[in-house]
Structure formats: structure tokens, C-alpha cells
N, C-alpha and C positions, 0 to 999 in steps of 0.2 A: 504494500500500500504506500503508498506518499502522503507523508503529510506536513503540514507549515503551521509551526509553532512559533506562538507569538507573547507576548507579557501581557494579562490579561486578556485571553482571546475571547473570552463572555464577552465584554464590553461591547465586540462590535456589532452587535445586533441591539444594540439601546437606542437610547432615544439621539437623536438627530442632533449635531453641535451646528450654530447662528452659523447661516447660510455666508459666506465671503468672497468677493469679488477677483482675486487674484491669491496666487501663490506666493505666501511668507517664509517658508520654512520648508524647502528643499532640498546640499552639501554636500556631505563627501560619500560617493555610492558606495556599498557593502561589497559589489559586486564590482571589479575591474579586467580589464579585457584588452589587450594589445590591439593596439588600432589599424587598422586598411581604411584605404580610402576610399568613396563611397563615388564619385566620381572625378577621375585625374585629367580630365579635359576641365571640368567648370569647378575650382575651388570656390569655397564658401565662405565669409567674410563671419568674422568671432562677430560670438556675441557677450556683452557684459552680466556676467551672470552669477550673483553673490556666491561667495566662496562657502557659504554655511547651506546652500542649497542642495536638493539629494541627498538628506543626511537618514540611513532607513539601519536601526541596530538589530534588527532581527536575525533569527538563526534557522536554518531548514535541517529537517533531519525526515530521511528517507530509510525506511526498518531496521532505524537505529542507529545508523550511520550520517553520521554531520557533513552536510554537502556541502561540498567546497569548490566555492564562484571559478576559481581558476584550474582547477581539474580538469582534462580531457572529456574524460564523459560521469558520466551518474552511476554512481552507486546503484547493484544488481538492484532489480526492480521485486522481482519474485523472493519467496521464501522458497528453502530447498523442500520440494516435494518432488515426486516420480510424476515424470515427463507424462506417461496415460490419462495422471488425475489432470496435469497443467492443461493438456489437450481439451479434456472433458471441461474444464469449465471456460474454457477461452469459447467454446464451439457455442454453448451454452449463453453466451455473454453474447458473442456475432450474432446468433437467433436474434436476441432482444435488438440489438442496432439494428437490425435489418427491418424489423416489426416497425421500429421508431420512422424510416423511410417511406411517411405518409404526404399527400400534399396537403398544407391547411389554408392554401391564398386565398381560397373560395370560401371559406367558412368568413359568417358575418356573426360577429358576437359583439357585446358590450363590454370596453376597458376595463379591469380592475382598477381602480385608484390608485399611483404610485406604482406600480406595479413594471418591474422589470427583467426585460431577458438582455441578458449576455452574449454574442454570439459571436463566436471565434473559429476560422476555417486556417486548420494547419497541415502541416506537411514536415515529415523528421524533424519534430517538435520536443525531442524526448531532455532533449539538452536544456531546455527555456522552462519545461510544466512546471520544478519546484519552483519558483518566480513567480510564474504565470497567477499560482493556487495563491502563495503566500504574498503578493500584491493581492488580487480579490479579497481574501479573509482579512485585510487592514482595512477593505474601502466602509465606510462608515455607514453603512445601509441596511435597515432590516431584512436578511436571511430570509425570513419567510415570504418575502414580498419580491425576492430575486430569483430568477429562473437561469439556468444554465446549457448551452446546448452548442456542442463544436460537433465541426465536422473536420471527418481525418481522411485527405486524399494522398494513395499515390504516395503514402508512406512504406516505407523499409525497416524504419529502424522499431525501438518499440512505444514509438508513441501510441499507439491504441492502447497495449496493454498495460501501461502507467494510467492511460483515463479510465479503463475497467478498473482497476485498483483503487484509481483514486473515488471514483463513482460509491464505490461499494463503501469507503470510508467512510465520507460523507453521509450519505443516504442512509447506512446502516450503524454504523459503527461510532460516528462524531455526536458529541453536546447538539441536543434538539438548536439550541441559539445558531450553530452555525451550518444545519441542512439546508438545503436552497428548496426552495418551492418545487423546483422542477430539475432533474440534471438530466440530460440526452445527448446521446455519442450517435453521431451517424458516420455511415463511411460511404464515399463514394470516390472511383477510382477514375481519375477522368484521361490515365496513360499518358502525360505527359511530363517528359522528364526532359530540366534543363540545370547545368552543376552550377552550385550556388554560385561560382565564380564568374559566371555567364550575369547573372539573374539582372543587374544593372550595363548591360549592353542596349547601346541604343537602337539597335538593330533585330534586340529580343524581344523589345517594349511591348507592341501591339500585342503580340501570338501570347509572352505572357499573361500582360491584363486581360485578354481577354477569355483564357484559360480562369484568372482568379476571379472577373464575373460570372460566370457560368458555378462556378465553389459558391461564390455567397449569396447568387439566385437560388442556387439547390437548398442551402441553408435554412436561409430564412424564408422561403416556402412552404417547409417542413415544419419549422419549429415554433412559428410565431402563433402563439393563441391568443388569448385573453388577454397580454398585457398592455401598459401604456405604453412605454418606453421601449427602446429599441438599442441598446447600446455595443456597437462595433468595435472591439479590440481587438487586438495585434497579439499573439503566442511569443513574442519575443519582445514586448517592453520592458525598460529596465527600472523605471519608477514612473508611478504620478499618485497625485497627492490621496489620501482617504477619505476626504471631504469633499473629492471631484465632482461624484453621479449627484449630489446636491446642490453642487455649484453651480454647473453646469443647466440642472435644471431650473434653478431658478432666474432666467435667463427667461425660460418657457419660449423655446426659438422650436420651430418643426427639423430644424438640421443645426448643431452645434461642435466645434470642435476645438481642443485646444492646438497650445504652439509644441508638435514634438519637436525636441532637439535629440543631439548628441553630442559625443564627448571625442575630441577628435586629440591627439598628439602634436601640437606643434613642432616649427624647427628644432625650436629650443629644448626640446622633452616634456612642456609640460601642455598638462592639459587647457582642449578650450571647448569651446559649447558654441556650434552650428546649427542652422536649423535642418534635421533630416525630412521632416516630411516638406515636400517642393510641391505636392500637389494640390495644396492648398494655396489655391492664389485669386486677386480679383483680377478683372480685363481691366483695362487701359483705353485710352484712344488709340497709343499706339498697339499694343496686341491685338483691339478691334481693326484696323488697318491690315497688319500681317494677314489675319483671318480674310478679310474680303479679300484676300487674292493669292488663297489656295484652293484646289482643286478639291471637290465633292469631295473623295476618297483619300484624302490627305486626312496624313493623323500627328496630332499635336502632344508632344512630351514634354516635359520639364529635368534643367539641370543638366543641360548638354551646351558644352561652351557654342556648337557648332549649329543648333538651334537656337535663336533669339526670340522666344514670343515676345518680350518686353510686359510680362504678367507683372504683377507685383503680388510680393510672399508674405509671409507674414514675418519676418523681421524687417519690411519698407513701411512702419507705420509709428508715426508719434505716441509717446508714453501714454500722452489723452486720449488716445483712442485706444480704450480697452474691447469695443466690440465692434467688430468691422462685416459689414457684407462681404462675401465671397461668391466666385462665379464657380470654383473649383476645389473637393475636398480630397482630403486622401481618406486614409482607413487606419487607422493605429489606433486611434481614439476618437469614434463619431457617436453622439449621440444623436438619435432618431425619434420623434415621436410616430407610433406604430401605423397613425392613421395612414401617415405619406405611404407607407410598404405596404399599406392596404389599400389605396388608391389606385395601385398598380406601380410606382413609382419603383423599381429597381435599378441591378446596376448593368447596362447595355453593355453585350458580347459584340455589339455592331458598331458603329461610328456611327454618334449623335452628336454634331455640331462640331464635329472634327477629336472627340473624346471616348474613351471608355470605360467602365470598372467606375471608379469612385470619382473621381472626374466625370463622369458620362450623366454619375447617378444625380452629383450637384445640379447638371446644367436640366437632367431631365425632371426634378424639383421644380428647377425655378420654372420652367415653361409649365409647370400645373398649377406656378401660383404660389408655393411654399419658400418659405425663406430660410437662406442658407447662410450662416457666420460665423466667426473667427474672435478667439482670444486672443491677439499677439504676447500679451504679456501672465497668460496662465501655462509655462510651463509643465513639459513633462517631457521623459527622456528616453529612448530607441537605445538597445545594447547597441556596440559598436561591431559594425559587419565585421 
């Protein structure tokens, strides 16, 4: 089983702390990781970013064994049992995924109040889940009122069977405070393999995203019922705050996101703080300009020196302007209120307006009327590729 232990881990299912505007108290990550560059055609310009930020003291312990952030891989996932019984219940577990592989777009029900799903679609994720688990189990939100539901494509290594484990912990086995309302694994294998070292090639971009739309159409298809909210994370964030999904919501925007960054190595050895998600941007006059004179079937990326949209990201924005419209989101951290993905509103495998995936899903928002925006100055942070 996996589990993420924390110093008072009741607590997080209490009552609600006074809703806050921006990130105070974020410093030195628990977790460090030698840095590659994210892309070596278009560097990214530091950003000023208190030295007390990212400060998280927690400790993960996987059946027993204390995981340790710079380790190659994770500690065996399984207890020693005879291979026959591991079969038998892995098969037994695939049954239940596979049951879970319903469509619910078409179902019309009534929101629960507050009410939220999680929804995270990964791939040899096995590295990132003690993270993944013990960021959720800090964010400051009533358990009973949170629902859970990833989807695992196209995976090899053993991330399924770390979420059957962790499933079982939770649902079975964890303090009622900290069961989620709902946790569902689905799998679907969509055969497309590209090595991670590719994965930011600008010439991968399209076939990619539009591979990871078709992941977060099938997802959230599947999994979305009764709740309010809608909230998109990333299987590989490295922090954001616990008082986030309350932040954020009170906002009460139909599409919100914050600013992810990262932690890049400078010349000099030490570290700085970039912004990683790019696809979070508003248009321009001039990016509307580029757009009026490309071609229908032209597809538009961000963060390629050899590409100029002339977007603007969210580090081109004054301190007073804590909430900005956007024309373009990424996926690391969206919250959604569920109506939009009920409207029909997902994320296009096709080129809409020259975009796809999360990008595609902004721009096809805003043409139904729903509004899309931007924290420049609420913080959160991307492991480093």
C-alpha cells in the first residue's frame, strides 16, 4: 500500500481556514531534483520569488520504508506474497477498472454543493504517486465532499498497481476523515509511445496533445457525476498551497488556474523559478495579427524561440493585476466548474482556432460564453523535467 503521512493528518478534513487571495508561504522544496532544460531554443526569464517559498516538512513512507525524493525509483510497492495470490487479486482489481469504464456525459443530475472531483490522467507515474497522494491529503478540503478518479494509459511500469494499493488504503483501510467520497482507476491504453526525452519536441507537439485530449475526454466522460467542481491536476506537481481548491474557488470563475512555475539551475549553481506552464496565455493584437494569416490547418505552440505568437504569459503582468482573463490554459492545475464539461465543453483532438488539449478547451469555453483566468501571482510549482 502507499501511504503519506503527515503531523496531524485529522485536521485536514475540518473546517475551512478564511479564504486568501495569493500565496504567503511557499520555500525550500523537500523534494530536489537535478535540473534539464525544458526548452534550449527559448530560455525563460527568472522570476522573483521569496526564498521562504515551497517550504513543505513532510515525510512519505511507502510499507515502511521512508521515500527518499532523490532515489532512482520507489521502494517495492507489494508485500512479499506468492506470485498466484498477486495475480488473483491484480485480475480481480482490472475486473473492477474495467466495470468503472462507463460513459456519464449524458447523465443530467443536480450538483452537490461544494462538491468535488479530482481528475488526473497519467502514464509511468509510479515515481511522482507518493507526492501526488501526500500533496492531496494536505489540501484543506472536506474528504467526504472530494471525489477521486485517474486514468492510467499506456503505462509499463507499476503505476496501476501502486493506485490499486493505494485505493484499497484509503477506501478500506485509512481514518473515515481522510476517505474521499469517490476513488476510481480506469485504464485505457491509447498505444502511443513517445520517450520522455522527445515529449517537448516541437515537432511532437500536435500528435502529442492530441493523444493527451482524447486521455482527458475518456476521463472525464467516465467519471464526472454529481459534482460541482471539476479540478485538473498534473501526476507530477511538486507543490501548491493547501488552501488552493478554496482559493481558487472563491474566485467562482467557470475556468481558473494558477501560475505553475519551476525551479530551474542557473549559471551560477543556484536555483531560480521560471514559469513552466506557457500555455497559459492571453492574445494580443499582435498574436491576433500572426493568427489572421495562418493557414486553417496551422497549429499554434508555445515556448519555441523559432515560433513567435507574441501571446502574453503569465509572468507579462503587473503585481495589481492579480486576476487576469486568458484566451489559453494549460492542465497542471485547472479548476472547472462541472457545468462547462457538461455543456459539452471538452478538450478538442482536432484544431479549434488553431489549438488543442487545454488550449483548444480555453478557447472552446470562451466561444460558449464561459470565462477563463489567470493568477499571475498565486504560485505553484512543476518537479523539474
Amino acid at each position: 500500500m502507499l501511504r503519506a503521512y503527515h503531523h496531524n493528518a485529522a485536521e485536514h478534513a475540518q473546517t475551512m481556514p478564511q479564504t486568501t487571495n495569493h500565496v504567503t508561504d511557499i520555500g525550500e522544496s523537500w523534494y530536489a531534483k537535478t535540473s534539464t532544460a525544458f526548452d534550449e531554443e527559448s530560455p525563460m526569464p527568472d522570476i522573483d520569488v521569496d526564498q521562504n517559498m515551497f517550504r513543505n516538512s513532510e515525510y512519505i513512507e511507502v510499507l515502511g520504508n521512508e521515500y527518499k525524493p532523490k532515489a532512482a525509483s520507489m521502494p517495492s510497492w507489494l508485500p512479499h506474497t506468492k506470485l498466484g495470490e498477486a495475480k488473483t487479486q491484480l485480475t480481480n482489481d482490472s475486473k473492477l477498472i474495467l466495470e468503472n469504464n462507463r460513459d456519464v456525459s449524458q447523465y443530467t443530475v443536480e450538483p452537490e454543493s461544494d462538491s468535488l472531483l479530482i481528475l488526473t490522467p497519467i502514464k509511468n507515474n509510479a515515481k511522482h504517486l507518493a507526492r501526488y497522494f501526500a500533496l492531496i491529503d494536505k489540501l484543506k478540503y472536506p474528504r467526504n465532499r472530494t471525489s477521486l478518479a485517474i486514468l492510467v494509459s499506456d503505462s509499463t511500469d507499476k503505476t496501476q498497481q501502486m493506485l490499486i494499493e493505494s485505493r484499497r488504503w484509503y477506501q478500506e483501510q485509512a481514518p473515515p476523515e481522510l476517505r474521499f467520497r469517490r476513488f476510481d482507476i480506469y485504464r485505457q491504453d491509447f498505444f502511443y509511445a513517445l520517450p520522455r526525452k522527445q515529449r517537448h519536441l516541437r515537432e511532437k507537439q500536435k500528435e502529442r496533445r492530441t493523444m493527451m485530449a482524447r486521455a482527458r475526454n475518456y476521463l472525464w466522460t467516465r467519471a464526472l457525476q454529481n459534482e460541482q467542481w471539476v479540478l485538473w491536476i498534473d501526476g507530477d506537481l511538486e507543490y501548491y498551497p493547501p488552501n488552493i481548491v478554496r482559493d481558487l474557488m472563491a474566485y467562482d470563475k467557470d475556468v481558473i488556474v494558477p501560475n505553475c512555475l519551476v525551479r530551474r539551475r542557473s549559471i551560477q549553481g543556484r536555483w531560480k523559478h521560471t514559469v513552466y506552464d506557457r500555455n497559459a496565455w492571453q492574445e494580443t493584437n499582435q498574436s491576433r495579427e500572426v493568427i489572421s494569416k495562418l493557414k486553417e490547418d496551422d497549429f499554434m505552440v508555445e515556448g519555441y524561440k523559432s515560433l513567435k505568437t507574441h501571446r502574453r504569459y503569465l509572468d507579462h503582468f503587473p503585481k495589481n493585476e492579480t486576476i487576469v482573463p486568458l484566451d489559453g490554459v494549460g492542465g497542471t492545475f485547472t479548476l472547472v466548474k462541472s457545468h462547462v464539461h457538461r455543456s459539452g465543453v471538452g478538450f478538442p483532438a482536432w484544431l479549434f482556432q488553431h489549438q488543442v488539449e487545454t488550449e483548444g478547451f480555453a478557447k472552446l469555453a470562451k466561444a460558449h460564453g464561459y470565462g477563463v483566468y489567470g493568477l499571475p501571482y498565486y504560485y505553484i510549482r512543476h518537479v523539474t523535467d
